[in-house]
Jmol script that loads the backbone (N, CA, C; Angstrom):
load data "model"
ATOM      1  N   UNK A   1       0.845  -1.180   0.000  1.00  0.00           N
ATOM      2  CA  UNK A   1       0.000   0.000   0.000  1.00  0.00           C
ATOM      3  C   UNK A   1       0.888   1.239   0.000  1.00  0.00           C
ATOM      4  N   UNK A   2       0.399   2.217  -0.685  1.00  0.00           N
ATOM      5  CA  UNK A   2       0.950   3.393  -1.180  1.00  0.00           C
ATOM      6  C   UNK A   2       0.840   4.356   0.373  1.00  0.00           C
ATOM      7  N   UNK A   3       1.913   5.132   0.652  1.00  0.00           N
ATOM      8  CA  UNK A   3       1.322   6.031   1.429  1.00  0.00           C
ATOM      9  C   UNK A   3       1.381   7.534   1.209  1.00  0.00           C
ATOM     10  N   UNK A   4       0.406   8.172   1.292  1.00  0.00           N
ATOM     11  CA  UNK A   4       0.173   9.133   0.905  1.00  0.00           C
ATOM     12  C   UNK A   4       0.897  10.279   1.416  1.00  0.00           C
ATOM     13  N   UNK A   5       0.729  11.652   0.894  1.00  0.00           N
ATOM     14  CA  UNK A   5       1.602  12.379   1.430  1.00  0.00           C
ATOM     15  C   UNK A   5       0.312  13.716   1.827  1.00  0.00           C
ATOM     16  N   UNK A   6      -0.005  13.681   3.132  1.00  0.00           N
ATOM     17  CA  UNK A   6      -1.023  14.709   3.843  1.00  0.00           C
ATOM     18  C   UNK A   6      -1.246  15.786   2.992  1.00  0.00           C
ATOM     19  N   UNK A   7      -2.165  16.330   2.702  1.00  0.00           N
ATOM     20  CA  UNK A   7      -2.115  17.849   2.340  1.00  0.00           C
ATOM     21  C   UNK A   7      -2.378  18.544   3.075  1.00  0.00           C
ATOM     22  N   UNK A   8      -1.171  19.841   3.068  1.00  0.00           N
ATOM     23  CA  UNK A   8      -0.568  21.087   4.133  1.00  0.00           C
ATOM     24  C   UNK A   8      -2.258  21.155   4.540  1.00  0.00           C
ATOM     25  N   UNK A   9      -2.042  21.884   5.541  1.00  0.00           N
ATOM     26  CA  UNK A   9      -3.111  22.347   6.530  1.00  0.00           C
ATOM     27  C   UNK A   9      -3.000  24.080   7.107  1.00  0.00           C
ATOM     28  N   UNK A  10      -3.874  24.573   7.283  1.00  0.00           N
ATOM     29  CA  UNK A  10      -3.607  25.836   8.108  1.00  0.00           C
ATOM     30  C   UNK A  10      -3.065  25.744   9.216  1.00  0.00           C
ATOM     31  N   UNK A  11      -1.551  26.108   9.528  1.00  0.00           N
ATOM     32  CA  UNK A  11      -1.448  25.895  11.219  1.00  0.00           C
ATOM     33  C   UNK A  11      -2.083  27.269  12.087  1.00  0.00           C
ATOM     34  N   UNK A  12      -1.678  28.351  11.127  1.00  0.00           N
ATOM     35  CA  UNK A  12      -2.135  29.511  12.517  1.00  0.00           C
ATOM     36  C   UNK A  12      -2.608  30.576  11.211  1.00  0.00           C
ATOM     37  N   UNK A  13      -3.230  31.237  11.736  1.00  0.00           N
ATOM     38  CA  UNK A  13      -4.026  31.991  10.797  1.00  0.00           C
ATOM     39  C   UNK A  13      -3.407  33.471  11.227  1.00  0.00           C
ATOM     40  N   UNK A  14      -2.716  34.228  10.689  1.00  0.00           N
ATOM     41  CA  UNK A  14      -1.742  35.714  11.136  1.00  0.00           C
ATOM     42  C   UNK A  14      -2.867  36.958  10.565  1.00  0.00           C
ATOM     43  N   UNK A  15      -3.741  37.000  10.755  1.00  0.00           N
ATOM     44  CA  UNK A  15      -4.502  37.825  10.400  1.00  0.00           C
ATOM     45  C   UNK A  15      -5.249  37.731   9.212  1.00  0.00           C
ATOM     46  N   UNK A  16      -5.857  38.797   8.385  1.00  0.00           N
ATOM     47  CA  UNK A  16      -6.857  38.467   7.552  1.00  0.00           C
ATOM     48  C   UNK A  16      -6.202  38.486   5.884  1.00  0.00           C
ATOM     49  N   UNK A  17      -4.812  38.418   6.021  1.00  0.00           N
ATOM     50  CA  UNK A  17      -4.266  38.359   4.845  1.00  0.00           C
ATOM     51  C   UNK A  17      -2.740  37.139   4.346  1.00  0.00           C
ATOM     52  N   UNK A  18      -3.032  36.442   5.964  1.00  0.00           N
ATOM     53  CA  UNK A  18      -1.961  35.665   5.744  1.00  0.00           C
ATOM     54  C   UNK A  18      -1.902  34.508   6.448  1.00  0.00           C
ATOM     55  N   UNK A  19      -1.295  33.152   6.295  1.00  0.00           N
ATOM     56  CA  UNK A  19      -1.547  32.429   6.506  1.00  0.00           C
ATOM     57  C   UNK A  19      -0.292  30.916   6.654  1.00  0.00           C
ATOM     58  N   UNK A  20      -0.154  30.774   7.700  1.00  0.00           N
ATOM     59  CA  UNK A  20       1.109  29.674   7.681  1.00  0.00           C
ATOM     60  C   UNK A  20       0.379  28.013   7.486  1.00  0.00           C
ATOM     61  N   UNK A  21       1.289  27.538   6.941  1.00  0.00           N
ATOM     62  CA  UNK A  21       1.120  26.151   6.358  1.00  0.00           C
ATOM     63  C   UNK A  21       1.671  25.280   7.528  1.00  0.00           C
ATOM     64  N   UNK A  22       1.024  23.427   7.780  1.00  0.00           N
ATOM     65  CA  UNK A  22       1.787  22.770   8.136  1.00  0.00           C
ATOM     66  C   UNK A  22       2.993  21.877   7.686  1.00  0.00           C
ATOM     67  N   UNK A  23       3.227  22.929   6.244  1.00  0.00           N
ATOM     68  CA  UNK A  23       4.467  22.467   4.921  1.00  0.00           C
ATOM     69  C   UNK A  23       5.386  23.282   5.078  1.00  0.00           C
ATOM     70  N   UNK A  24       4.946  24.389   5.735  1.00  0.00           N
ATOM     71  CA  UNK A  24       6.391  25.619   5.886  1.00  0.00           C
ATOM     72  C   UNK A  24       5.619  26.766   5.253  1.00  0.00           C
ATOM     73  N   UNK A  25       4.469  26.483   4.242  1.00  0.00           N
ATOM     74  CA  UNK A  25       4.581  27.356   3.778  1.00  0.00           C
ATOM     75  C   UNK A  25       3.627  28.702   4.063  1.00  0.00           C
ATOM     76  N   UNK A  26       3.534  29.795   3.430  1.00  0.00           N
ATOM     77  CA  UNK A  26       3.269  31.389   4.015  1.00  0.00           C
ATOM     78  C   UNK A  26       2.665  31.753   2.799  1.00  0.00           C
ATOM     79  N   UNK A  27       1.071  31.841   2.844  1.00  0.00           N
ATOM     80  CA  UNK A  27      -0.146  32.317   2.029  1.00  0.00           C
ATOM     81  C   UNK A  27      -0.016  33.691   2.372  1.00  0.00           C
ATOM     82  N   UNK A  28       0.090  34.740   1.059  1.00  0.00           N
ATOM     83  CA  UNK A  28      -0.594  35.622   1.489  1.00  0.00           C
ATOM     84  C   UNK A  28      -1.826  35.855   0.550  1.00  0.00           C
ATOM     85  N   UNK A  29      -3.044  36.039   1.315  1.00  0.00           N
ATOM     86  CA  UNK A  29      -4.018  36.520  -0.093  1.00  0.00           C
ATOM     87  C   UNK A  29      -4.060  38.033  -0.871  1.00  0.00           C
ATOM     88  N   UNK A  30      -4.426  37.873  -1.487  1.00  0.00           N
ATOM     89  CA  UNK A  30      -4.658  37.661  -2.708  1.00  0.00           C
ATOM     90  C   UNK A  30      -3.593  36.887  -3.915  1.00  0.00           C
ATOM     91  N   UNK A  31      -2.571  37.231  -3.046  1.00  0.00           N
ATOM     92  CA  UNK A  31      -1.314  36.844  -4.186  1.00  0.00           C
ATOM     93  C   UNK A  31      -0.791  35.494  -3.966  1.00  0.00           C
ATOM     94  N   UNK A  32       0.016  34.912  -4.596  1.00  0.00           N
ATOM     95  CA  UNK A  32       0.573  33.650  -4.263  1.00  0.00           C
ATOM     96  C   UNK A  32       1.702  33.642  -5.211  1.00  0.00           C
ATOM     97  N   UNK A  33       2.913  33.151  -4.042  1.00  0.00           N
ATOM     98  CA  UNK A  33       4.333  33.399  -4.915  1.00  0.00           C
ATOM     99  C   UNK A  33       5.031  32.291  -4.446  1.00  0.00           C
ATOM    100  N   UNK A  34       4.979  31.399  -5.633  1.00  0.00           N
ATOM    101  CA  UNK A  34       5.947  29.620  -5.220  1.00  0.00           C
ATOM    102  C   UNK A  34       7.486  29.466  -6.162  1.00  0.00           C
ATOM    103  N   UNK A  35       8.235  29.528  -5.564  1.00  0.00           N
ATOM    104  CA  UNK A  35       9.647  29.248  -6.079  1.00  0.00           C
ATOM    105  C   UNK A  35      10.372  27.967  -5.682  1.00  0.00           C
ATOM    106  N   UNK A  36      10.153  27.025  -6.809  1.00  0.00           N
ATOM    107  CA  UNK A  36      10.468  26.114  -6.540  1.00  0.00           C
ATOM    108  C   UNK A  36      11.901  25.900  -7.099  1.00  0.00           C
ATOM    109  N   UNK A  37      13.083  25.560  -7.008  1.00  0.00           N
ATOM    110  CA  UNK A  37      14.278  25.608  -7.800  1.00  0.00           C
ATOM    111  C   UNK A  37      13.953  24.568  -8.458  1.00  0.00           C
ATOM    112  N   UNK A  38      14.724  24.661  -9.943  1.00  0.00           N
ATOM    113  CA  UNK A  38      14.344  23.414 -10.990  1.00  0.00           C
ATOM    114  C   UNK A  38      15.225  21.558 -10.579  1.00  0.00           C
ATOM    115  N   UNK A  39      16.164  21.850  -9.935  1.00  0.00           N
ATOM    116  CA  UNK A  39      16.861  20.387  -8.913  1.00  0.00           C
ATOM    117  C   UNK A  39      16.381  20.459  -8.095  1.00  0.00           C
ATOM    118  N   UNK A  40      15.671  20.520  -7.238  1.00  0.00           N
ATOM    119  CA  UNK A  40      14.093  20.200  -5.680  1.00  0.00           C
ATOM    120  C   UNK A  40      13.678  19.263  -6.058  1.00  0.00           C
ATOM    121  N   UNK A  41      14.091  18.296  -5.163  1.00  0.00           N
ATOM    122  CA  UNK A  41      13.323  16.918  -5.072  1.00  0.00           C
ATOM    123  C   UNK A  41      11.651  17.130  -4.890  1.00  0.00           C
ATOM    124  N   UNK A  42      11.283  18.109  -4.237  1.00  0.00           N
ATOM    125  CA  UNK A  42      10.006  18.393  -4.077  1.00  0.00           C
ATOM    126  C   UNK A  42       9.599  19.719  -5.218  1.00  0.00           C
ATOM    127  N   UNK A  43      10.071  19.827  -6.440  1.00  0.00           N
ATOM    128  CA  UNK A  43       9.640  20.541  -7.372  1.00  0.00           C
ATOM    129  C   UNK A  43       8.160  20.170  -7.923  1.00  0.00           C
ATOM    130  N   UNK A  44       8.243  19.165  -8.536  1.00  0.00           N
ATOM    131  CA  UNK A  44       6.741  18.658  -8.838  1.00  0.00           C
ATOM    132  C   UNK A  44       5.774  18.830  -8.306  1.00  0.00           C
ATOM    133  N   UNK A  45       5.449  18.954  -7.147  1.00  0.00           N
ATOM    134  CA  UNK A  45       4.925  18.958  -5.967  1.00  0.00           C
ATOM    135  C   UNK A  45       4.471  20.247  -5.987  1.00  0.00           C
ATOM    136  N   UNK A  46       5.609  21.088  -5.515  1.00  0.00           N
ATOM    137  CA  UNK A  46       5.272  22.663  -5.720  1.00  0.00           C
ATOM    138  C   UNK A  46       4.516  23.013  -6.974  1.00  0.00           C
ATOM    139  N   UNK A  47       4.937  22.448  -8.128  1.00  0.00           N
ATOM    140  CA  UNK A  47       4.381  23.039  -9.604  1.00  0.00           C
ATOM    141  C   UNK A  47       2.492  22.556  -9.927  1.00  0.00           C
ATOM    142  N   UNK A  48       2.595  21.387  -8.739  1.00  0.00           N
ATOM    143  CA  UNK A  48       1.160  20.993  -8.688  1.00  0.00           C
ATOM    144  C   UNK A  48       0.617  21.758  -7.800  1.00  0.00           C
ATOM    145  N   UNK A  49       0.965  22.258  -6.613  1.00  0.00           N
ATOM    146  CA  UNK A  49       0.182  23.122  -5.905  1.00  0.00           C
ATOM    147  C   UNK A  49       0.041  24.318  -6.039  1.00  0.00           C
ATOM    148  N   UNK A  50       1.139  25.271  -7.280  1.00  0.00           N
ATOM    149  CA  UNK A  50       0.666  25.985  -8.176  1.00  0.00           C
ATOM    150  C   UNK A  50      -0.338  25.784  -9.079  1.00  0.00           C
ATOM    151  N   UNK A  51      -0.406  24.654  -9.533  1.00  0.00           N
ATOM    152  CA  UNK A  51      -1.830  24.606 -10.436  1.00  0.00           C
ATOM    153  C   UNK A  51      -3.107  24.669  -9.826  1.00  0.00           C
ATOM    154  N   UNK A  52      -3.217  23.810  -8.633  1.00  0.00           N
ATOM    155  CA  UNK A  52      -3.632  23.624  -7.709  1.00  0.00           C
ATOM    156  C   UNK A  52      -4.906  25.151  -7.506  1.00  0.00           C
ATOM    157  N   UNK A  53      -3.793  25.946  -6.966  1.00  0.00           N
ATOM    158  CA  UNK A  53      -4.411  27.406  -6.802  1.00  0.00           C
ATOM    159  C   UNK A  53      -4.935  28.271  -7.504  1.00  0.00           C
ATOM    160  N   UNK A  54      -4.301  28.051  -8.557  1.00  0.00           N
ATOM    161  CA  UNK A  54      -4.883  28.561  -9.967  1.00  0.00           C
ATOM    162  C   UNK A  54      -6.241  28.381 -10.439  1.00  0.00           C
ATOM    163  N   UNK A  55      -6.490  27.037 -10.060  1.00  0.00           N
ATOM    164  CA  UNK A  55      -7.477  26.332 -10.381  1.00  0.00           C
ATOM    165  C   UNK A  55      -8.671  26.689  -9.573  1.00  0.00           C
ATOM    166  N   UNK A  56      -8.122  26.902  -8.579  1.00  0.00           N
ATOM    167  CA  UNK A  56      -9.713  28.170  -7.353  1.00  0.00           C
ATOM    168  C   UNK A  56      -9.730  29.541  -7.622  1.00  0.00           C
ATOM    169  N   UNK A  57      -8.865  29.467  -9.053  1.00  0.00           N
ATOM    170  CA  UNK A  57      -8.897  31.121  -9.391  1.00  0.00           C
ATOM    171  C   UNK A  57      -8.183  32.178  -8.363  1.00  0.00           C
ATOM    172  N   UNK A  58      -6.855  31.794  -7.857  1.00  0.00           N
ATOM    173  CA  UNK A  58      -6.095  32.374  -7.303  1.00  0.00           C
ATOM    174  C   UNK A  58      -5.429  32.691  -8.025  1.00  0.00           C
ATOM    175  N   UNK A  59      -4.206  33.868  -8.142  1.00  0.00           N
ATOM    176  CA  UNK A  59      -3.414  34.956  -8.921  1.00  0.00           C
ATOM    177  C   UNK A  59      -2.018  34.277  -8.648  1.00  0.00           C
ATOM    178  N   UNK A  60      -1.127  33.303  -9.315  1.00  0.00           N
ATOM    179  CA  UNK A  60       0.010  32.150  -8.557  1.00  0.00           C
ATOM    180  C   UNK A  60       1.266  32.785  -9.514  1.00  0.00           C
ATOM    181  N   UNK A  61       2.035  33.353  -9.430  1.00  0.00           N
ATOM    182  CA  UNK A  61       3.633  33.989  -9.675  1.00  0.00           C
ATOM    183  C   UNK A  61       4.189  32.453  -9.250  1.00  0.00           C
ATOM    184  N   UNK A  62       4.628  31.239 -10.229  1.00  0.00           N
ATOM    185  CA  UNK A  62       5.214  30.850 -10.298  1.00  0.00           C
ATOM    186  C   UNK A  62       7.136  30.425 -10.953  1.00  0.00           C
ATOM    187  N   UNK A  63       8.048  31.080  -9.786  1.00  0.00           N
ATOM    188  CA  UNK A  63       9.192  30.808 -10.398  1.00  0.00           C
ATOM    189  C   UNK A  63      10.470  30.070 -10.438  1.00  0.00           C
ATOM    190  N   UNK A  64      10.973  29.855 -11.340  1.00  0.00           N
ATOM    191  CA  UNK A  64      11.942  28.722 -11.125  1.00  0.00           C
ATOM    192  C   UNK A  64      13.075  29.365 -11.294  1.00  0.00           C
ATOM    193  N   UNK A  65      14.524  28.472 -10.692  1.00  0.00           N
ATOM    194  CA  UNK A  65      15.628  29.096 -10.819  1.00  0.00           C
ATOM    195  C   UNK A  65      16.170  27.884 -11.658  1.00  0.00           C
ATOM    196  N   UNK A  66      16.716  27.876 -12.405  1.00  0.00           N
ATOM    197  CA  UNK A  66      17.169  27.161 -13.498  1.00  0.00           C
ATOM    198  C   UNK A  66      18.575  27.019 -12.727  1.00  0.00           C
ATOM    199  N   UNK A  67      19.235  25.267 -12.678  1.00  0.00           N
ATOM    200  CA  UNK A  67      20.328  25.103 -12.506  1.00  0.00           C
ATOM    201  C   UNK A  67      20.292  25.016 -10.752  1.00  0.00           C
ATOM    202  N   UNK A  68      19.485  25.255 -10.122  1.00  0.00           N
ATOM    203  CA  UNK A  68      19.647  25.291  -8.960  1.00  0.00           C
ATOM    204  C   UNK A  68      18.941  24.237  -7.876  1.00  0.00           C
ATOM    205  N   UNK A  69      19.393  23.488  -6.750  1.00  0.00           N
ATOM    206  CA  UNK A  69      19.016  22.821  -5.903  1.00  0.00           C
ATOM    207  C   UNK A  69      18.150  23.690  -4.775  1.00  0.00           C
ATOM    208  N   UNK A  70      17.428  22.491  -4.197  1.00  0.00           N
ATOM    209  CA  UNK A  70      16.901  22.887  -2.777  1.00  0.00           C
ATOM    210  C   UNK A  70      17.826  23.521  -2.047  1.00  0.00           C
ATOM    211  N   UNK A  71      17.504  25.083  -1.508  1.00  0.00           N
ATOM    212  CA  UNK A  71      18.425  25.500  -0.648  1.00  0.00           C
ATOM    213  C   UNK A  71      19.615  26.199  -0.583  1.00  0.00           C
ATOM    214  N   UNK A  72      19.522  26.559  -2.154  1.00  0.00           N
ATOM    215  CA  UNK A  72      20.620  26.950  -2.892  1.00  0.00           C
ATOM    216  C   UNK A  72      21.172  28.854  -2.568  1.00  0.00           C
ATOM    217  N   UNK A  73      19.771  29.111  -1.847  1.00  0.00           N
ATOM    218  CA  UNK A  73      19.794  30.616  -0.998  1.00  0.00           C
ATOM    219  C   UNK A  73      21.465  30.528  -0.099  1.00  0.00           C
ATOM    220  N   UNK A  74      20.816  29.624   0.388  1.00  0.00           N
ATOM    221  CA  UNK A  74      21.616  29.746   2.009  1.00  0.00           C
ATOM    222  C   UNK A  74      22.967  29.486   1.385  1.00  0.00           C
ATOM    223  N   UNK A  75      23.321  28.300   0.272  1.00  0.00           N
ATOM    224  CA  UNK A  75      24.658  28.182   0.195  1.00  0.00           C
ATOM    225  C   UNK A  75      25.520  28.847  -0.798  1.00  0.00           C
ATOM    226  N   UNK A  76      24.778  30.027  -0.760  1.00  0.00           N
ATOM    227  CA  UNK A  76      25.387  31.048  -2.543  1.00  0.00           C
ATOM    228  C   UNK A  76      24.084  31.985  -2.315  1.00  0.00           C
ATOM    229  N   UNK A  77      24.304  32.538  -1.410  1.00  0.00           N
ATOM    230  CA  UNK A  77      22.882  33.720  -1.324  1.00  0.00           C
ATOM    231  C   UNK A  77      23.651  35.364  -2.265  1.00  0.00           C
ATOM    232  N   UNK A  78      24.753  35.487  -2.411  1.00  0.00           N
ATOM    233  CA  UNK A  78      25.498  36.580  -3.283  1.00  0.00           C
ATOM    234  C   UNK A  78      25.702  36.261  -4.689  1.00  0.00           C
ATOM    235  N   UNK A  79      25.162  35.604  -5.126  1.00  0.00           N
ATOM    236  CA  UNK A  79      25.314  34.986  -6.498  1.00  0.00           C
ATOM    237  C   UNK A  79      24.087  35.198  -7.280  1.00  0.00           C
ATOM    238  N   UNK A  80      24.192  35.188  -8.655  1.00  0.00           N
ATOM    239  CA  UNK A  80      23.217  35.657  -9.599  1.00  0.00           C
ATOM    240  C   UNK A  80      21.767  34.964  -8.784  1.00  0.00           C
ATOM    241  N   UNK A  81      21.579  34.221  -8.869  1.00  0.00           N
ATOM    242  CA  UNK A  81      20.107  33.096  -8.311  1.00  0.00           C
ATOM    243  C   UNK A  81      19.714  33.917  -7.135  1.00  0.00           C
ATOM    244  N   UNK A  82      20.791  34.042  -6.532  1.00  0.00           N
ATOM    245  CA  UNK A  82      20.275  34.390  -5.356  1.00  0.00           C
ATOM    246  C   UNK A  82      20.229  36.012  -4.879  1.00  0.00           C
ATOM    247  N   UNK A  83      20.478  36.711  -5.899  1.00  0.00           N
ATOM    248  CA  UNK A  83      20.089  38.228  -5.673  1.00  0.00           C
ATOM    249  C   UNK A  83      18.575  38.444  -7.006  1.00  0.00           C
ATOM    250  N   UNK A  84      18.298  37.413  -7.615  1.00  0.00           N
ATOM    251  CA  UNK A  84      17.022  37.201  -8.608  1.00  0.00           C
ATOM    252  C   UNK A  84      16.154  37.183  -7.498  1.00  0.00           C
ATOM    253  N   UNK A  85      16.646  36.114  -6.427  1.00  0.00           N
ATOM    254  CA  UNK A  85      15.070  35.294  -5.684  1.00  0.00           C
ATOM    255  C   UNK A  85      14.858  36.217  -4.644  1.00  0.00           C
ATOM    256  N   UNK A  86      15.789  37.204  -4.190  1.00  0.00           N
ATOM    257  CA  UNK A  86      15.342  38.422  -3.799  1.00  0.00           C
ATOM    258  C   UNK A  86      14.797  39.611  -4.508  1.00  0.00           C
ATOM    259  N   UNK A  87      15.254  39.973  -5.593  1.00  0.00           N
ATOM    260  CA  UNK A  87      14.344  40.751  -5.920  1.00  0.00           C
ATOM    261  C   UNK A  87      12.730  40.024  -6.362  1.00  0.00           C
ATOM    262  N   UNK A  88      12.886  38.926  -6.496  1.00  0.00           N
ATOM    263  CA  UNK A  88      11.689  38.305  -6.331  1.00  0.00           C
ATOM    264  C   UNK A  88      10.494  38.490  -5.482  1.00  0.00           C
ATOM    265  N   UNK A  89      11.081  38.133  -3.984  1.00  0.00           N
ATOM    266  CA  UNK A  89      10.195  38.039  -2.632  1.00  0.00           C
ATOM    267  C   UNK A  89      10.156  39.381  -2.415  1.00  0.00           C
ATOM    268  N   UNK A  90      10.983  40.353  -3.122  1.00  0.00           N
ATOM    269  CA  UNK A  90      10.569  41.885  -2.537  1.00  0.00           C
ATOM    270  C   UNK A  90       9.563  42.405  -3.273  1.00  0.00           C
ATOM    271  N   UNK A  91       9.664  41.716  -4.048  1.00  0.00           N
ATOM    272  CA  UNK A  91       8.561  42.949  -5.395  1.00  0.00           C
ATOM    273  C   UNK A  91       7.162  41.696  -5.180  1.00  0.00           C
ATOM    274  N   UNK A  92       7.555  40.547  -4.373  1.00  0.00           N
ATOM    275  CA  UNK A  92       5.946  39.998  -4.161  1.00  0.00           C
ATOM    276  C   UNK A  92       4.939  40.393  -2.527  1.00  0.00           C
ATOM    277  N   UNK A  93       6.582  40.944  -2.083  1.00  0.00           N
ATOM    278  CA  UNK A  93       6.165  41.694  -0.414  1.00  0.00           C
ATOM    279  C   UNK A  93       5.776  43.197  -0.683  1.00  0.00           C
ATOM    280  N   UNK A  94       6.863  43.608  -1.024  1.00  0.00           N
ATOM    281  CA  UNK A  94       6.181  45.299  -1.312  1.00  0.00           C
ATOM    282  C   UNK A  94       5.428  45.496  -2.310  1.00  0.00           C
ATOM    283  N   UNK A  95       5.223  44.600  -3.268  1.00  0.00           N
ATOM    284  CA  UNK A  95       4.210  44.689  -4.198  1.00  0.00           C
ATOM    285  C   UNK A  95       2.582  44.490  -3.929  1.00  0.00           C
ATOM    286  N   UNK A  96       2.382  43.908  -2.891  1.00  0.00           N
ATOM    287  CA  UNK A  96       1.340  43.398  -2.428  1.00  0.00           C
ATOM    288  C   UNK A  96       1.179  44.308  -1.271  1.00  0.00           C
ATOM    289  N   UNK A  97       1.864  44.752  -0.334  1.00  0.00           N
ATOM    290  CA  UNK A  97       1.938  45.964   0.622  1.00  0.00           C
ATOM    291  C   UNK A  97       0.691  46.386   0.369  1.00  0.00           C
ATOM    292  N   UNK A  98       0.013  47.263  -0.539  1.00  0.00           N
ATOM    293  CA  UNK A  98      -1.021  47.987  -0.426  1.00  0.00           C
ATOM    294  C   UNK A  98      -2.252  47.275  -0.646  1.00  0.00           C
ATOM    295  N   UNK A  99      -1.884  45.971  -0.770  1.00  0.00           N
ATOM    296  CA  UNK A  99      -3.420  45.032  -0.975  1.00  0.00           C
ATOM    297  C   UNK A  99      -3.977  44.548   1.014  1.00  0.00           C
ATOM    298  N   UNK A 100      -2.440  44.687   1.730  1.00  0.00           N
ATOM    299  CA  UNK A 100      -2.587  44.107   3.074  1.00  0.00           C
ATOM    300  C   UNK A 100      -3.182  45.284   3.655  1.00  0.00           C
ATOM    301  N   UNK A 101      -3.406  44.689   4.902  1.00  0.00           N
ATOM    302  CA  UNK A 101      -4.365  45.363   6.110  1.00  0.00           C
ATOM    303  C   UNK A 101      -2.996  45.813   7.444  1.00  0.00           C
ATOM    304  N   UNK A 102      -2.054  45.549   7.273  1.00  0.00           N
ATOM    305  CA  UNK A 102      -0.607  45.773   7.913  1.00  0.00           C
ATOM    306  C   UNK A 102       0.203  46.999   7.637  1.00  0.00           C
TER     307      UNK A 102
END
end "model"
wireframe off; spacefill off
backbone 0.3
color backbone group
């Protein structure tokens, strides 16, 4: 028998625009921003739960870093990839800024 793999859950609810996962991961609504690196054992996964959202008619900024592993921030965070995946998370944080209640 196959065993399945849970789907994330709400752990704590941070107010009326955001939302933590029991996967790690951090909803904010309206927007949704998944970066999965293209070597992530758990890429597929991510690219399905981008569709996933899409599919309830959510707004999903899906991006990939080409050439890069899980985790690849932390071990080369000064390097091309990793000054991209920041201007990334900034322009999906301050970009969204005026949609939040914060």
């Amino acid at each position: 028998m196959e065993s399945a793999t849970p789907a994330p859950y709400v752990v704590e609810d941070c107010g009326p625009n955001l939302q933590l996962f029991s996967d790690g991961t951090v909803v904010r609504f309206d927007d949704y921003n998944i970066l999965p690196p293209l070597h992530d054992l758990l890429r597929d996964r991510d690219v399905d739960y981008a569709a996933r959202l899409r599919a309830t008619g959510k707004r999903v900024e899906l991006v990939e870093f080409e050439g890069q592993h899980h985790g690849f921030f932390a071990a080369e965070p000064f390097g091309d990839a990793g000054s991209e995946l920041v201007r990334v998370v900034s322009r999906f944080v301050y970009g969204n800024a005026a949609a939040s209640n914060y």
